[in-house]
C-alpha positions in Angstrom: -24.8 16.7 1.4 -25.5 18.2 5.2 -24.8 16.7 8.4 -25.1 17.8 12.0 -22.3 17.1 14.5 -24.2 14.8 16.4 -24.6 12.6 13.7 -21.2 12.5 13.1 -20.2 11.7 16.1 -22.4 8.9 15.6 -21.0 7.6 13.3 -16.9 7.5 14.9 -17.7 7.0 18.3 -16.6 10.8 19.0 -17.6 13.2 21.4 -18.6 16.6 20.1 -17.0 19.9 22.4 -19.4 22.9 21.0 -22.9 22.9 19.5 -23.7 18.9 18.2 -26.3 21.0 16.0 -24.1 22.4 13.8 -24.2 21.6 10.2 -20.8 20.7 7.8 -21.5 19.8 4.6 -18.2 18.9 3.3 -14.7 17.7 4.4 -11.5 19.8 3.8 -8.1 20.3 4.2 -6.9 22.4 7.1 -5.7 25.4 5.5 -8.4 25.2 2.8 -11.3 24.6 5.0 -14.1 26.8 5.5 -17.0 27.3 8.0 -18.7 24.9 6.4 -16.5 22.2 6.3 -15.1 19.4 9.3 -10.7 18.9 9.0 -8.5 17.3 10.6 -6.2 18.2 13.6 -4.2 15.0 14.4 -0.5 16.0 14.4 0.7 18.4 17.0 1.8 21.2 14.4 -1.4 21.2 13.9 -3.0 20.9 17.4 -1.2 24.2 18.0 -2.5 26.1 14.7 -5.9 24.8 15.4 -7.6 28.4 15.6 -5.6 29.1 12.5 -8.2 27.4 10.5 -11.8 28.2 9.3 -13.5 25.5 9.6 -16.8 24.5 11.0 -15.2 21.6 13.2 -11.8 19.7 14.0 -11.6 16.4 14.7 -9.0 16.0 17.3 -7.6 13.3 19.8 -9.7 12.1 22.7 -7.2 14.0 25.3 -7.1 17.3 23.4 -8.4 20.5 25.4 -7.7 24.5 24.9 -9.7 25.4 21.8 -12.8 27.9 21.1 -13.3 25.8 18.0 -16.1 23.2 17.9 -14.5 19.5 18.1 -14.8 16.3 17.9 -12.9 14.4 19.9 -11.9 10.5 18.9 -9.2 7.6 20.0 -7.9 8.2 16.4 -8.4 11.2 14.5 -7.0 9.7 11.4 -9.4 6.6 11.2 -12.4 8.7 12.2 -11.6 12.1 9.6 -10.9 8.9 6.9 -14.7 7.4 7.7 -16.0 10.7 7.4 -14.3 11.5 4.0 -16.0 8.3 2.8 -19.6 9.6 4.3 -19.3 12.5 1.6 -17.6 11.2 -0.8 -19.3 7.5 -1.5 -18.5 4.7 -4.4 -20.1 5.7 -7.3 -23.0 3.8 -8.3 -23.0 1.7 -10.8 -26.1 -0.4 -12.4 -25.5 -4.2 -11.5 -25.6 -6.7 -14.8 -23.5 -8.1 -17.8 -22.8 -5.2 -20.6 -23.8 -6.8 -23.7 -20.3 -5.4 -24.5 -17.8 -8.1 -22.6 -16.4 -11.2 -23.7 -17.9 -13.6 -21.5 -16.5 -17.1 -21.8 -18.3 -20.4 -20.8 -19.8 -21.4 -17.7 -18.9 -17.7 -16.2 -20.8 -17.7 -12.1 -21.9 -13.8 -11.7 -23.0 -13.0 -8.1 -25.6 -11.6 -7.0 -25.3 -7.4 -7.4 -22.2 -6.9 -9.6 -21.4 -5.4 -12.7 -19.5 -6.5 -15.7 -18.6 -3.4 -17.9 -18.1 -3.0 -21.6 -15.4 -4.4 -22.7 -14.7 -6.6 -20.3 -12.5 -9.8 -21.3 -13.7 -12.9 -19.0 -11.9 -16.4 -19.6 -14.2 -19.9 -19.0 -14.6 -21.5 -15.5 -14.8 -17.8 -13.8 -16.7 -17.0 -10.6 -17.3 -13.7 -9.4 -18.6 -12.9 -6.0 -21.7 -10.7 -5.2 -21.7 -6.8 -5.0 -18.1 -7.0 -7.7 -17.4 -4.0 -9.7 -15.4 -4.7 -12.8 -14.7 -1.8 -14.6 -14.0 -1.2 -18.4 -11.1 -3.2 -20.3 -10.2 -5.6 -17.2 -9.2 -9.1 -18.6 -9.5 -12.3 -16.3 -8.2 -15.4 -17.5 -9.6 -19.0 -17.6 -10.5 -20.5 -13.9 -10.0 -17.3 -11.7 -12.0 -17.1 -8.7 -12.7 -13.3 -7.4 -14.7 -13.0 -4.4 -17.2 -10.2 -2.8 -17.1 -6.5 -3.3 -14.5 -6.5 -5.5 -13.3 -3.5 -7.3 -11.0 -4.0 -9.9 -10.3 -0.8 -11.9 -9.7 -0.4 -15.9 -6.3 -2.2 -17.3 -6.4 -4.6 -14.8 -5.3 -7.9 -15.6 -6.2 -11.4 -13.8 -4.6 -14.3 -15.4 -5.6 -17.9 -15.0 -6.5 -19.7 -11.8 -5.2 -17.2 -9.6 -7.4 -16.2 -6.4 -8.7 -12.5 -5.4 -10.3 -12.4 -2.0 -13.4 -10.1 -0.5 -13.0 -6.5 -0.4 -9.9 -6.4 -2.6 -9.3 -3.7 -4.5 -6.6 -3.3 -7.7 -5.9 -0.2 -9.1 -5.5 0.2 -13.0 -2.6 -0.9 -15.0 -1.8 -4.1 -12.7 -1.0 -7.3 -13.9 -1.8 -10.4 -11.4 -0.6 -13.9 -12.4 2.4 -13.1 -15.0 5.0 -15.4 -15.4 7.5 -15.7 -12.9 11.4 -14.7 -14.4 13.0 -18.3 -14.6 15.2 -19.4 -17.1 17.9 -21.7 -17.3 21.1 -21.1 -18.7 21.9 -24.0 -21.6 25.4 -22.7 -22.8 24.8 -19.4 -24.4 20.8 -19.5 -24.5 18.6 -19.7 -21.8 15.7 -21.9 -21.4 12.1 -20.8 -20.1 11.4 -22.4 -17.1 7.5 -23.4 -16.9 5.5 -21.3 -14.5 3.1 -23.7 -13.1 1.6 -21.8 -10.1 -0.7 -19.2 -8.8 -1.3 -15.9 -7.0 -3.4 -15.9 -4.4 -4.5 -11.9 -2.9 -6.4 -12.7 0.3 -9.1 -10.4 2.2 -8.9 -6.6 2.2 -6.1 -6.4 0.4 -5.5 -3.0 -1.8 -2.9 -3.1 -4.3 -1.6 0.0 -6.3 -1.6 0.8 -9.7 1.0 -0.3 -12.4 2.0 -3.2 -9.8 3.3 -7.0 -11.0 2.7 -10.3 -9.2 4.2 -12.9 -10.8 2.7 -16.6 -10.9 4.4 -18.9 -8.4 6.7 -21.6 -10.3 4.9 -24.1 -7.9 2.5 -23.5 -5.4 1.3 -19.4 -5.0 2.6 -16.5 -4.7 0.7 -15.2 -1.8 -0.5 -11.8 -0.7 -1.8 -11.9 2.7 -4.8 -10.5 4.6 -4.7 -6.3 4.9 -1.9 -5.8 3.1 -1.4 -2.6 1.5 0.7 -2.0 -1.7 1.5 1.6 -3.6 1.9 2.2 -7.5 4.7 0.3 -9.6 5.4 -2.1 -6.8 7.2 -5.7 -8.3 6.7 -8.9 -6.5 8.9 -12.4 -8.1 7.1 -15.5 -7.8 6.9 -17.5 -4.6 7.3 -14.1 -2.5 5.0 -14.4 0.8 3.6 -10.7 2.5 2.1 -11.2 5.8 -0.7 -9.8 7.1 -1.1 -6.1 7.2 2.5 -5.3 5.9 3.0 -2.7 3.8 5.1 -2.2 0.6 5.2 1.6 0.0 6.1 2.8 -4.2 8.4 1.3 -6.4 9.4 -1.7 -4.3 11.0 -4.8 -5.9 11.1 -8.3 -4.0 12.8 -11.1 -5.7 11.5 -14.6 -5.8 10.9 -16.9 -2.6 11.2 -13.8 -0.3 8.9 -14.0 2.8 8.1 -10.9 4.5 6.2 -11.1 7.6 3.4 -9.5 9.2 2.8 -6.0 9.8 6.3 -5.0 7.9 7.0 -1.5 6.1 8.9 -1.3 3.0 10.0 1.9 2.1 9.8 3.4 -1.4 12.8 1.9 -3.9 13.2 -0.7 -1.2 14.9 -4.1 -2.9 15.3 -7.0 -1.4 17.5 -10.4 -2.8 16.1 -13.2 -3.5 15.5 -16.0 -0.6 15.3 -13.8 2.4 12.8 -13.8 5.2 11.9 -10.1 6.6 10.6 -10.4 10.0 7.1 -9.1 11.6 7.1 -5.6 12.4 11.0 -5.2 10.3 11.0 -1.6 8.9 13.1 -1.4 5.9 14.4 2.1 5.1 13.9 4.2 1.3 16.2 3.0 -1.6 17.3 0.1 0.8 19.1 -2.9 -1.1 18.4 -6.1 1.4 21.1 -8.5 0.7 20.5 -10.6 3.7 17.5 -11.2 6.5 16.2 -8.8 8.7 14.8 -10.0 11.7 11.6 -9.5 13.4 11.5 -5.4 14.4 14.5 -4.0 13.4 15.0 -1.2 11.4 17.4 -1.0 8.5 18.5 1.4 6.1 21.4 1.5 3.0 22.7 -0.6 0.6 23.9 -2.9 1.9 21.7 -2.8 4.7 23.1 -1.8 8.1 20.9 -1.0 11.5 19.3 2.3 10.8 20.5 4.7 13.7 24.5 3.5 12.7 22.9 5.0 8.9 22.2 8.3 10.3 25.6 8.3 11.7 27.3 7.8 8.3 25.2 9.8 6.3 26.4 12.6 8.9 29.7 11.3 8.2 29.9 11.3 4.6 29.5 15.1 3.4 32.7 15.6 5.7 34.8 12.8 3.8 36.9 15.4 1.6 37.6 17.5 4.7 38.7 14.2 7.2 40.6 12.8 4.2 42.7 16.3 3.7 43.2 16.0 7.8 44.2 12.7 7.6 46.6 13.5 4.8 48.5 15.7 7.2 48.7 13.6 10.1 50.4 11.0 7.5 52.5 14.0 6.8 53.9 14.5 10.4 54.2 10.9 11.3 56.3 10.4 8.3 58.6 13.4 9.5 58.5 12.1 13.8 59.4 8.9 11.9 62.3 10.4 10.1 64.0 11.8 13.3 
């Protein structure tokens, strides 16, 4: 594939500093690129390598001068280099229709546009939405609705009646709609507790691989619009994620938690069961949440404490042997002032 700067540009609203003529015909790395190649330069340590690198053009912030490199200057590198990188690298293409392969059930809706691979396990009372790609060994229970441009990858599993939005994509391995961990305790034994409700993943939602999203025990668990989750990320039944949060790898939440909009968990972040995490919170890695967090703070630890007191006792702690030996002898010579 070959483009010219100018078409680029175009295409992210940029502004090209050099020759809009010149041709790239891939995307690279920084240190990797070469002449014919467009990178990124969006963090200062790299702003002030930029003629460090080979390639054919930086994309760069809209307020960035003092290069002999050919740029392309945007309001946000990041968003622009990640449109490009789609441009030359594009969904694969897949030829819309039913394999003769899958397990269709009754009364299965198929939009218009999408493809059902072989071996595909499909429930009855399914609609999928136009333009869906379903690849190979997916399994979708009885009365799921999935909606447009889809993409749900191999291993996935959709149980019964929950709800995937447009645009939503779910990487292999996950399991949406399993049964919520309730159980009773009846002297010794425990007794299942019936898990009567849904999921429900709205609009542009991406969850990771290996992730689990237990059923609600009434009502939905419910995965809001833009949010973002990594690989092996566990979420209890009845937990609410607001808009555009996201829950970074290897996150647990236990049931009825509500996290709010545009939150960031960490990686190893837990968090108890029955708290609410404000918009904007900001919980730190390996965090254990024992109690809420309100809206834009930033926690760390286990428990949790405000994050900057954190860095102040993780200073504090290599030096514990050496303030408890000091300690030790101050003891020592009160004991003896005492004594006289």
């Amino acid at each position: 594939m070959e483009m010219t700067l100018t078409q680029i540009a175009n295409r992210v609203d940029g502004e090209i500093i050099g020759d809009g003529k010149t041709t790239v015909h891939g995307v690279s790395a920084f240190d990797q690129a070469t002449p014919n190649d467009i990178t990124l330069a969006g963090l200062p340590k790299y702003l002030k390598r930029i003629d460090e690198t080979n390639a054919g053009a930086i994309i760069v912030p809209d307020d960035f001068e003092g290069s002999s490199k050919i740029l392309v200057r945007v309001k946000n590198p990041q968003v622009a280099f990640a449109k490009i990188i789609a441009i030359f690298h594009p969904r694969p293409k897949t030829a819309p229709g039913i394999s003769a392969n899958a397990d269709i059930g009754e009364k299965f809706i198929c939009g218009k546009k999408s493809t059902i691979s072989p071996f595909v396990a499909i429930g009855h009372n399914v609609t999928v939405g136009d333009r869906t790609l379903i690849f190979p060994n997916v399994v979708i229970g009885d009365h799921v609705v999935i909606g447009d441009n889809v993409i749900l990858y191999p291993n996935v599993t959709i149980l019964e009646r929950c709800r995937i939005g447009n645009r939503v994509i779910i990487h292999s391995g996950t399991v949406i709609g399993s049964d919520g961990f309730g159980f009773a305790p009846d002297g010794e034994n425990y007794v299942k507790i019936p898990q009567t409700g849904i999921v429900q993943i709205d609009d542009d939602v991406e969850i990771g691989a290996g992730n689990t999203i237990d059923r609600a025990t009434f009502g939905k668990t419910w995965i809001q619009k833009g949010v973002k989750t990594d690989n092996q990320v566990h979420l209890a039944h009845n937990v609410t994620v607001g808009e555009n949060s996201i829950l970074v790898a290897q996150v647990g939440i236990s049931g009825s938690v509500s996290v709010g909009e545009h939150a960031v968990l960490a990686g190893q972040a837990g968090v108890a069961g029955h708290l609410e995490i404000g918009d904007h919170a900001i919980i730190g890695p390996q965090a254990g949440i024992a109690k809420s967090v309100p809206s834009g703070e930033v926690v760390s630890g286990s428990p949790e404490i405000p994050h900057r007191l954190w860095l102040k006792v993780q200073r504090i702690i290599p030096r514990l042997p050496e303030l408890k030996k000091k300690l030790g002898e101050i003891e020592k010579r009160l004991i003896k002032i005492e004594e006289k």
